[in-house]
Each structure stands twice: as structure tokens, then as C-alpha cells.
N, C-alpha and C positions, 0 to 999 in steps of 0.2 A: 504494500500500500504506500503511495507516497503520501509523505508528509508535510507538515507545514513549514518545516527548516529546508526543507528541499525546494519550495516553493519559493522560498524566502530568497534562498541563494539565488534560485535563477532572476525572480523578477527584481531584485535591489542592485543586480550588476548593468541593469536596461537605465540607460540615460534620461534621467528628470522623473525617474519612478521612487517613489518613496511609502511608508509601512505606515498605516494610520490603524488606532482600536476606535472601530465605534460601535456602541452599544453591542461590547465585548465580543465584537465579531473584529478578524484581522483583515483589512483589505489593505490592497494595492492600487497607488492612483500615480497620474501625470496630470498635477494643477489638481485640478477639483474633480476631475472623471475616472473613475473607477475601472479600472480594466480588469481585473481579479477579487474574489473574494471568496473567506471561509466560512463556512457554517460556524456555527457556537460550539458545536463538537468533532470540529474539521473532521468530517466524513466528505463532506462534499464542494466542489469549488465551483463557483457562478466565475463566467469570465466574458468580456465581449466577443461577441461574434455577429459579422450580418442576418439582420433580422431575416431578408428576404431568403436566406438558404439553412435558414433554423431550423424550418419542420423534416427539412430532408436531412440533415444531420441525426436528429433525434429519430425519426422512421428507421433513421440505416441503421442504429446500433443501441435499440431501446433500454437496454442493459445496462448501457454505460452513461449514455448524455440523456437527462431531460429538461422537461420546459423552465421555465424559470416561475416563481410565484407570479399571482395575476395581478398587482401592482410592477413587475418588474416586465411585465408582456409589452411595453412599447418602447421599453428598450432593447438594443444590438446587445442580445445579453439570453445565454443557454447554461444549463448546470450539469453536474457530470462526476460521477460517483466516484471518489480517489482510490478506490479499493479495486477498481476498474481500467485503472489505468498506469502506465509506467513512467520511471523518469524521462522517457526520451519523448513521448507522448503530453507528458506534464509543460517540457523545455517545451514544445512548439505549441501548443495551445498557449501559453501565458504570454509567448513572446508574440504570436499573431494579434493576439487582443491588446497589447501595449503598442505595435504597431497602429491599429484603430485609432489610437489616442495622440499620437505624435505629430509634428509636423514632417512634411515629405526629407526635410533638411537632415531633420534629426536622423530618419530612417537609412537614410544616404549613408551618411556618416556611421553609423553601426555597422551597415551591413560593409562595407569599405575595411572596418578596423575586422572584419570576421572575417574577412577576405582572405586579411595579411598572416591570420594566424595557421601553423602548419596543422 
């Protein structure tokens, strides 16, 4: 199962991403916009994703991703069961959705510095 340090590490090394507690849940934002988040008993992580290809995410792999609460349904925003999922699986959802939130600049510049490395 991954975890919330493993979480932590991938998303706090993403550029202008930072660790906020609200109402004792741990999330991850860029500015004010959430891109990650844990359940109260990290079992499960919410993270962005487009809206427009949410339901065929969740159809493909009912198991692992579902919908979000019905307050969070008009946000770019799916959830998805950590017991279900790997570290490598964990690295690319959290960094896709931190990309959502970025500016194009920023993104440049990441992917360039991940370019370099062997």
C-alpha cells in the first residue's frame, strides 16, 4: 500500500507544491489549488484529473479509482484507493495533477531538469 511519506516525497520535490493540514486531512497545493489529497485515515487519495475523461477512468478500473464526493463533482478531481495502487502508479498520478495546476513555464522547466537526469 503506498503511503503518505511516499506521497509526500514525490509531491514536495514538484516546484511551488507545498503540504497544508486542513480539517486534519493532508493535502497538496500550488497557491490555493489542490492537486492531491488524503482521507482522514489515508486509505484513499483525491487528486486532479480532467473532468471530461473521469467517468472512463473510473468505468476502466472500478476497483481502484472512484468518483469523488458530490460536493467535489464539479471539480477536475477523481479518488482512488492507495491499497490499489503502486509507487510508480502513485509518482504519475500526483505529478499529472500538479501539472493541472502549474503554469506551462513551470512545467517546461521540470520536465527539462528530468530530462538531464540519467
Amino acid at each position: 500500500m503506498v503511503t503518505v511519506e511516499q506521497i509526500r516525497a514525490v509531491a514536495l520535490t514538484l516546484p511551488r507544491a507545498y503540504e497544508a493540514i486542513v480539517r486534519d486531512r493532508v493535502k497538496f497545493r500550488v497557491g490555493q489549488i489542490v492537486f492531491a489529497a488524503l482521507s482522514r485515515d489515508e486509505t484513499t487519495m483525491g487528486f486532479g484529473y480532467p473532468k471530461a475523461q473521469r467517468d472512463a477512468l473510473i468505468s476502466g478500473e472500478p476497483d481502484k479509482f472512484f468518483p469523488p464526493s458530490k460536493s467535489d463533482e464539479r471539480f477536475n478531481w477523481v479518488q482512488v484507493w492507495l491499497s490499489a495502487i503502486d509507487e510508480q502508479e502513485m509518482r504519475e498520478l500526483v505529478i499529472d495533477a500538479w501539472r493541472m495546476c502549474v503554469p506551462k513555464k513551470v512545467i517546461a522547466e521540470y520536465d527539462a531538469r528530468q530530462a538531464e537526469r540519467p
